[in-house]
VOVEX-591972 format. One record per residue (C-alpha): x, y negated, z; residue in one letter; residue number from 0. Coordinates in pm, 1 decimal, always signed. Each point is the difference from the previous one (the first is absolute). Example, Ala and Ser with C-alpha at 12.3 -4.5 7.8 and 13.67 -1.06 7.14 Angstrom:
+----------+----------+----------+------+-------+
:        u :        v :        w : zavo : gumar :
+----------+----------+----------+------+-------+
:  +1230.0 :   +450.0 :   +780.0 :    A :     0 :
:   +137.0 :   -344.0 :    -66.0 :    S :     1 :
+----------+----------+----------+------+-------+
***
This chain:
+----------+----------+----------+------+-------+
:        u :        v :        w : zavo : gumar :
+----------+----------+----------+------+-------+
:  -5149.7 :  -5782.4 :  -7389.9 :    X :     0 :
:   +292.9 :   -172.5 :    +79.9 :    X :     1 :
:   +287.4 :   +162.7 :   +273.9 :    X :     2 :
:   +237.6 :   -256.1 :    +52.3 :    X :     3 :
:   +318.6 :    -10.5 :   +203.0 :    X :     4 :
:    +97.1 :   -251.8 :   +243.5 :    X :     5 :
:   +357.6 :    -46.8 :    +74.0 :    X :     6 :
:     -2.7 :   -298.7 :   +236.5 :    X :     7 :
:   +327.0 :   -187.0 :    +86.4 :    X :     8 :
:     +6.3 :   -314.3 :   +160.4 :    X :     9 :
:   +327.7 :   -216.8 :    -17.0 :    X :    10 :
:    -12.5 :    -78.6 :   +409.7 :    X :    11 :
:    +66.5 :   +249.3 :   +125.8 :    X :    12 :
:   +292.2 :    -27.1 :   +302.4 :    X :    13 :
:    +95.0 :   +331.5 :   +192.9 :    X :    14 :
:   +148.8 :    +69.6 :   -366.6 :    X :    15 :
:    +50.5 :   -333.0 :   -175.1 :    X :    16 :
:   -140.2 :    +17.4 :   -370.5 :    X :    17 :
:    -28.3 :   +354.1 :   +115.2 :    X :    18 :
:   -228.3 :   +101.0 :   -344.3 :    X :    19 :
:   +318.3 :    -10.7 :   -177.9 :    X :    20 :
:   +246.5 :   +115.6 :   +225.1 :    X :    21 :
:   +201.0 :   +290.3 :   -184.8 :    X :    22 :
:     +1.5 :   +315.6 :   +114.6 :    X :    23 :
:   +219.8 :   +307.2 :   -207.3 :    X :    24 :
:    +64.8 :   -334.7 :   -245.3 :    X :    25 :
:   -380.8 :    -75.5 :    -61.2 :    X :    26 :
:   -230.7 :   -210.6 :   +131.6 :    X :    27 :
:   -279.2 :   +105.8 :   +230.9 :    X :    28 :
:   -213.2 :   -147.3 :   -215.0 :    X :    29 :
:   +142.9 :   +172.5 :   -287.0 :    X :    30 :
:    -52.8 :   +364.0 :   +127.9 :    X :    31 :
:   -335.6 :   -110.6 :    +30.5 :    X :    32 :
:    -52.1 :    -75.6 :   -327.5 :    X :    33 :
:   +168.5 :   +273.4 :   -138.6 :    X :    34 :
:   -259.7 :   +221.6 :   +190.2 :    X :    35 :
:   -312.3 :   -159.9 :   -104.5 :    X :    36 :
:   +103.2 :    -40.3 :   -396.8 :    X :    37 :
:   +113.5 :   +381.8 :     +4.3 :    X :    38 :
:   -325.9 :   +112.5 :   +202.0 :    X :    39 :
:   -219.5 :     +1.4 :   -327.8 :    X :    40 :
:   -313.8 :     +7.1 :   +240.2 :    X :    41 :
:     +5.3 :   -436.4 :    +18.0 :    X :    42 :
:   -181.7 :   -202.6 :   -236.7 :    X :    43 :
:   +159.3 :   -310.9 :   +118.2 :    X :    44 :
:   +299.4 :    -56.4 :   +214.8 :    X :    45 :
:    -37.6 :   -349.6 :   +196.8 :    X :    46 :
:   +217.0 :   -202.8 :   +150.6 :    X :    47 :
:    -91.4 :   -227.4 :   +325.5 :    X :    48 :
:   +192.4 :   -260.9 :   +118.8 :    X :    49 :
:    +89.7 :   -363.7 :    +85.5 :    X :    50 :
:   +328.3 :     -9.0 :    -98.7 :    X :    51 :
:   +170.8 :   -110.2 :   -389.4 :    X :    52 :
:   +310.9 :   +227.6 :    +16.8 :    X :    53 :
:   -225.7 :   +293.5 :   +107.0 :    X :    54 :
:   -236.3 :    -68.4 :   -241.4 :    X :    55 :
:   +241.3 :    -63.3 :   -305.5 :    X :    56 :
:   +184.3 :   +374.3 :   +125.6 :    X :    57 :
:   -347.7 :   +183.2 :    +10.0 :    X :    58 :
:    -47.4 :   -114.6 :   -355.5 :    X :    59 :
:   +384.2 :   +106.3 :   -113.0 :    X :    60 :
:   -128.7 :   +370.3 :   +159.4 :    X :    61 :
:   -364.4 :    +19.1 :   -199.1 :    X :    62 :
:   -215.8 :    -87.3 :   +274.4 :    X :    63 :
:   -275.3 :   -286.0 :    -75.1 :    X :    64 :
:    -18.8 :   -283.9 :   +173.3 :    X :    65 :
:   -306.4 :   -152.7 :    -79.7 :    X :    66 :
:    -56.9 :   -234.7 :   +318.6 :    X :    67 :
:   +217.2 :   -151.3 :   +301.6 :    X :    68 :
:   -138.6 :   +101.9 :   +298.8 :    X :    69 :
:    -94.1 :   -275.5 :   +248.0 :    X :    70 :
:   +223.9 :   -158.7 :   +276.6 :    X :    71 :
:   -289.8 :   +128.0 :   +275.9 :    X :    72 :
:    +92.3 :   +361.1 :   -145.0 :    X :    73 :
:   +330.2 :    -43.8 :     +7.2 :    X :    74 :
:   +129.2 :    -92.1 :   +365.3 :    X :    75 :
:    +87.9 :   +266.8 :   +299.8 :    X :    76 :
:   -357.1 :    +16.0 :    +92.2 :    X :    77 :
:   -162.8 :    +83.1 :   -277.7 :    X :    78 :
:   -179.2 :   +327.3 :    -30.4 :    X :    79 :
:    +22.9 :   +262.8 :   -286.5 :    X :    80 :
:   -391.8 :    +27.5 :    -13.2 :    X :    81 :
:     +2.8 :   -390.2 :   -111.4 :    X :    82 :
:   +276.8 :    +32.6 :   -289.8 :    X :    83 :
:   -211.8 :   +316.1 :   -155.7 :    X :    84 :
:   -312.8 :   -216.6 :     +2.0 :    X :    85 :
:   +185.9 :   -285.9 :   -157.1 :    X :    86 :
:   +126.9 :   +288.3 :   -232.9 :    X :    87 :
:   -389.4 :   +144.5 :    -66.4 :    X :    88 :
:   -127.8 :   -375.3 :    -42.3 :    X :    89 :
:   +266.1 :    -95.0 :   -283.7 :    X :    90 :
:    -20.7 :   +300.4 :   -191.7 :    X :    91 :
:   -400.0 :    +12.4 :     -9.4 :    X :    92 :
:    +18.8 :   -377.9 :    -96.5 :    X :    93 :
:   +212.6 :   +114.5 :   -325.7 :    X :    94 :
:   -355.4 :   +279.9 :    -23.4 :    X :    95 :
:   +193.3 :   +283.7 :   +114.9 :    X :    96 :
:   -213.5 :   +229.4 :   +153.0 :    X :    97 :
:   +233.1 :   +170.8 :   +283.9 :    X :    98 :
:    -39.4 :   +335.0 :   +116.4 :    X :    99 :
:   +255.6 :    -16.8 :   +270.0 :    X :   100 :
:   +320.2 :   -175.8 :   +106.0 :    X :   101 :
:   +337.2 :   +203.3 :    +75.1 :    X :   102 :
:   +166.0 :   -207.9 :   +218.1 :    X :   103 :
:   +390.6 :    +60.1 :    -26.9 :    X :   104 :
:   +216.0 :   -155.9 :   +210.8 :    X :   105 :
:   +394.5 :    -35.1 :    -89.7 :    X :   106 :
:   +107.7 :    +98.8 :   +307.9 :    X :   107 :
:    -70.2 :   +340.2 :    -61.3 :    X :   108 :
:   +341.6 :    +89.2 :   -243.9 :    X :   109 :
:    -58.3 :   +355.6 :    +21.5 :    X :   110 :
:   -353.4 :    +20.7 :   -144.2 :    X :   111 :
:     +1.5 :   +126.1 :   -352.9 :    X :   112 :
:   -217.0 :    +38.5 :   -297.6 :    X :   113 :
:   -124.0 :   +353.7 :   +113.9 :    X :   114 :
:    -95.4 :   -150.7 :   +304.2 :    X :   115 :
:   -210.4 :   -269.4 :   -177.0 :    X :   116 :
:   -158.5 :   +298.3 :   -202.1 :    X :   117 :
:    -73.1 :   +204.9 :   +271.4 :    X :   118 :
:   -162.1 :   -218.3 :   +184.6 :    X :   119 :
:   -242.0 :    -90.9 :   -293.4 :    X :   120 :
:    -46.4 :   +325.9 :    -56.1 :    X :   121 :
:   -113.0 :    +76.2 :   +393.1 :    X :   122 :
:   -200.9 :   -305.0 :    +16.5 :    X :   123 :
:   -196.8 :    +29.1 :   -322.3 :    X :   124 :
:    -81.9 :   +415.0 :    +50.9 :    X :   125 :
:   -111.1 :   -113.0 :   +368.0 :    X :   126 :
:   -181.2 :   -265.0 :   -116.9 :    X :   127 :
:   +143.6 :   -200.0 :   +307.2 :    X :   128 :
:    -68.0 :   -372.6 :   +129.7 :    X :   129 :
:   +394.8 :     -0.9 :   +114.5 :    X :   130 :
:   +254.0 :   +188.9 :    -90.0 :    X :   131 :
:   +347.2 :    -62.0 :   +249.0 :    X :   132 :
:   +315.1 :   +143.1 :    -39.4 :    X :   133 :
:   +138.9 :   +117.3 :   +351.3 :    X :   134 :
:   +287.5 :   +199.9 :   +181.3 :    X :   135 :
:    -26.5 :   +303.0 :   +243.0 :    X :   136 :
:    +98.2 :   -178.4 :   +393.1 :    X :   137 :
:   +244.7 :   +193.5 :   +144.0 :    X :   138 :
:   -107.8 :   +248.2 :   +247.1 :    X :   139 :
:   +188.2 :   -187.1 :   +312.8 :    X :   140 :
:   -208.1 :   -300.9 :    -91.9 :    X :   141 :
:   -336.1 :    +87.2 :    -20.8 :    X :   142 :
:   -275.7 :    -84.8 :   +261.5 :    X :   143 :
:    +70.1 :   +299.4 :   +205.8 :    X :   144 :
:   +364.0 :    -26.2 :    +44.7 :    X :   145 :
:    -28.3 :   -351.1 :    +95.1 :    X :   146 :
:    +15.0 :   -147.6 :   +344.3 :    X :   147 :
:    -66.2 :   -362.8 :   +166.3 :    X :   148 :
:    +95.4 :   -133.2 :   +265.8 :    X :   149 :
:   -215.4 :    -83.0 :   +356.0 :    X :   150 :
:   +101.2 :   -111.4 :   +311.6 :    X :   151 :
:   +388.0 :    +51.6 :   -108.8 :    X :   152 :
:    -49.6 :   +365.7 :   -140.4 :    X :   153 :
:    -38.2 :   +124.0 :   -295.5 :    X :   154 :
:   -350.8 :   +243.7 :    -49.0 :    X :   155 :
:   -130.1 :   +178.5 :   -304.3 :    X :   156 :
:   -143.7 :   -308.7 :   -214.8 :    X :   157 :
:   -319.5 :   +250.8 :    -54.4 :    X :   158 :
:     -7.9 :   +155.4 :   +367.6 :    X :   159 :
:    +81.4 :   +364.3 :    +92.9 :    X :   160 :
:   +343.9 :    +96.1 :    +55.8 :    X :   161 :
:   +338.6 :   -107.9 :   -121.1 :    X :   162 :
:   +174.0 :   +253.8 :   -222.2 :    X :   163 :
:   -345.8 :   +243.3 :    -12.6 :    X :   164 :
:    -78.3 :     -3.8 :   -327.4 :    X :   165 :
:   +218.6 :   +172.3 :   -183.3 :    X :   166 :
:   +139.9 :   -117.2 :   -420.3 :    X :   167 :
:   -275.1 :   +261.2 :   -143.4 :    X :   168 :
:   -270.7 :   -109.6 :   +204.7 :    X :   169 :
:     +6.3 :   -387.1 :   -132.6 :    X :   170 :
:   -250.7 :   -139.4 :   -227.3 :    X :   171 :
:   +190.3 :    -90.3 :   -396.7 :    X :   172 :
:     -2.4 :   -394.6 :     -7.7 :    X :   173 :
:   +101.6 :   -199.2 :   -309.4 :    X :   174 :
:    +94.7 :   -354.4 :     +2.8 :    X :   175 :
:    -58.4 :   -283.4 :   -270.9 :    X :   176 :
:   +370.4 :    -18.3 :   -187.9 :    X :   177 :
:    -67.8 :   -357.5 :    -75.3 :    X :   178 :
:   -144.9 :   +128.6 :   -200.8 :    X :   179 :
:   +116.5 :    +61.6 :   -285.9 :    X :   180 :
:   -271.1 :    +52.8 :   -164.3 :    X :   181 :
:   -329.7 :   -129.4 :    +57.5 :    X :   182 :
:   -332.2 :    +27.2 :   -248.4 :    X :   183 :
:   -298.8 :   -189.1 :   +180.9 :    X :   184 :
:   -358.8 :    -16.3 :   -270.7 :    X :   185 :
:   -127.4 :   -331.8 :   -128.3 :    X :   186 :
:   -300.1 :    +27.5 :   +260.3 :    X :   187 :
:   +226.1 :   +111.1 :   +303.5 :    X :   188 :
:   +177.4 :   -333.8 :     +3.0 :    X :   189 :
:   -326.0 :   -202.9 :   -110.2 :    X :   190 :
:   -116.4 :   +113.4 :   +333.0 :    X :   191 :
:   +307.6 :   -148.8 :   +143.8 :    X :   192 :
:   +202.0 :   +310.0 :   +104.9 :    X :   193 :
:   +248.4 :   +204.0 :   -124.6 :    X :   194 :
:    -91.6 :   +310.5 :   +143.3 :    X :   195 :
:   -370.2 :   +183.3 :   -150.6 :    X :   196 :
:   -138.5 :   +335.2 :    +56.6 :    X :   197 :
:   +134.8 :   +204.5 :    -91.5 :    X :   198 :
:   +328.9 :    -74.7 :    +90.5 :    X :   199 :
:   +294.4 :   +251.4 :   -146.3 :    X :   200 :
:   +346.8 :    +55.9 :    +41.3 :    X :   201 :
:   +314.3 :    +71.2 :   -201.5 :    X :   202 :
:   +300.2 :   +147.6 :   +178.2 :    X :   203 :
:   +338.7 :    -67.7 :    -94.8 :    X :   204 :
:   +303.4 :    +97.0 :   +167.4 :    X :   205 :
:   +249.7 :   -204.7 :   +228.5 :    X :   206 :
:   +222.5 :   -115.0 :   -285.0 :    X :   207 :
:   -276.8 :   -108.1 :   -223.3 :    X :   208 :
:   -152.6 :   -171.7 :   +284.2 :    X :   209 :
:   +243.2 :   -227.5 :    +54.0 :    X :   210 :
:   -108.4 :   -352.8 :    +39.6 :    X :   211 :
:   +251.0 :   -318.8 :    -16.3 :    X :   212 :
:    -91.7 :   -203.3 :   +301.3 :    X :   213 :
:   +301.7 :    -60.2 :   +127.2 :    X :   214 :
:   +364.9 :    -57.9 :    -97.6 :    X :   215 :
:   +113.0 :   +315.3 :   +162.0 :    X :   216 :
:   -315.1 :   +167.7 :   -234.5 :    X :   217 :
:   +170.3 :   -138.3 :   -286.2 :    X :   218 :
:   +367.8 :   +116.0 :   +119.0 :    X :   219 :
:   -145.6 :   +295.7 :    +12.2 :    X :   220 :
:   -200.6 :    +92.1 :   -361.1 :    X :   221 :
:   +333.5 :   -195.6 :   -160.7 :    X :   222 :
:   +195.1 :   +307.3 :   +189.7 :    X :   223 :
:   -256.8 :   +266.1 :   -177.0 :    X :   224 :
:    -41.0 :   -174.0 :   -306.3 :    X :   225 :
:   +388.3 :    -29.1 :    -62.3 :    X :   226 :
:    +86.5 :   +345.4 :   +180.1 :    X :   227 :
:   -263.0 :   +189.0 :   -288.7 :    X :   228 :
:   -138.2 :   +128.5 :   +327.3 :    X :   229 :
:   -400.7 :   -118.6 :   -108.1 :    X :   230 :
+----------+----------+----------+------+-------+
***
């Protein structure tokens, strides 16, 4: 069976314009991707999704395959991931590929390398999981105890009891998607038309690794890293 990476990168996007291959540390996002999928040695095909020529023709230059253009209704601000790995699914079984999984990898995430790729495989395969998604510990300030809402112009625990009672030990461990940066759904997960099965397992990375380009200031930021040799 066939476990195929999907590196999707629309040409529209507009927080970051062309933001796919926006350089950070001299490279484009999409090129770190790349990078980490070719050197992962776990991928039996590296795809490339998008709408867009100069994308296309630069995923092609870095080794990734490019065997369809994804649709315009997959490619505005609205579209959902779960749609673009169908598409994905669909193309590749119509070329008789029979597809074990899809490991979505998104360019945003610079920091994600090909040990990450392999580890996650590796997690996902000996758990036999439906989902495998890579995630980062929440800080211990911003999980559900610690936070507060407000009501009738004060602010109250947002879970009740007491402000300030439970103390850093006491507070439940809480992880947070990081993007993600990686995420390996099965064939019949997303034929049921979700992207989450059971079971559902996580990889952690750490705060660094996790970054995830969203913003200009997120790319001002990894370009700092990148070009300090601090990640």
């Amino acid at each position: 069976m066939t476990l195929a990476a999907l590196i999707p990168a629309r040409g529209g996007s507009k927080g970051i314009v062309r933001k796919n291959l926006a350089l950070c540390g001299g490279r484009s996002l999409l090129d770190w991707t790349a990078e980490a999928v070719l050197k992962s040695g776990v991928i039996d095909r590296a795809i490339l999704s998008t709408d867009d020529d100069a994308i296309a023709q630069a995923g092609k230059t870095l080794g990734l395959q490019v065997p369809f253009r994804r649709p315009a209704d997959l490619s505005g601000d609205q579209a959902l991931m779960l749609g673009v790995m169908q598409h994905c699914l669909a193309a590749l079984r119509d070329e008789g590929e029979d597809v074990e999984a899809l490991v979505l990898l998104q360019p945003t995430s610079p920091f994600r390398r090909a040990h990450h790729i392999r580890q996650a495989v590796e997690k996902f395969r000996g758990y036999q999981a439906a989902t495998l998604v890579s995630v980062v510990r929440v800080p211990h300030r911003f999980v559900p105890e610690a936070q507060m809402r407000e009501e009738d112009g004060k602010l109250v625990p947002y879970l009740g009891g007491e402000i300030g009672r439970t103390r850093r030990q006491d507070k439940a461990v809480s992880f947070g998607r990081n993007g993600p940066a990686v995420l390996i759904v099965r064939s019949n997960v997303l034929d049921s038309g979700a992207l989450y099965g059971d079971p559902t397992i996580g990889l952690e990375m750490d705060d660094i690794t996790s970054i995830d380009i969203d913003t200009p200031e997120d790319l001002r930021l990894a370009d700092h890293l990148m070009n300090t040799g601090y990640a």
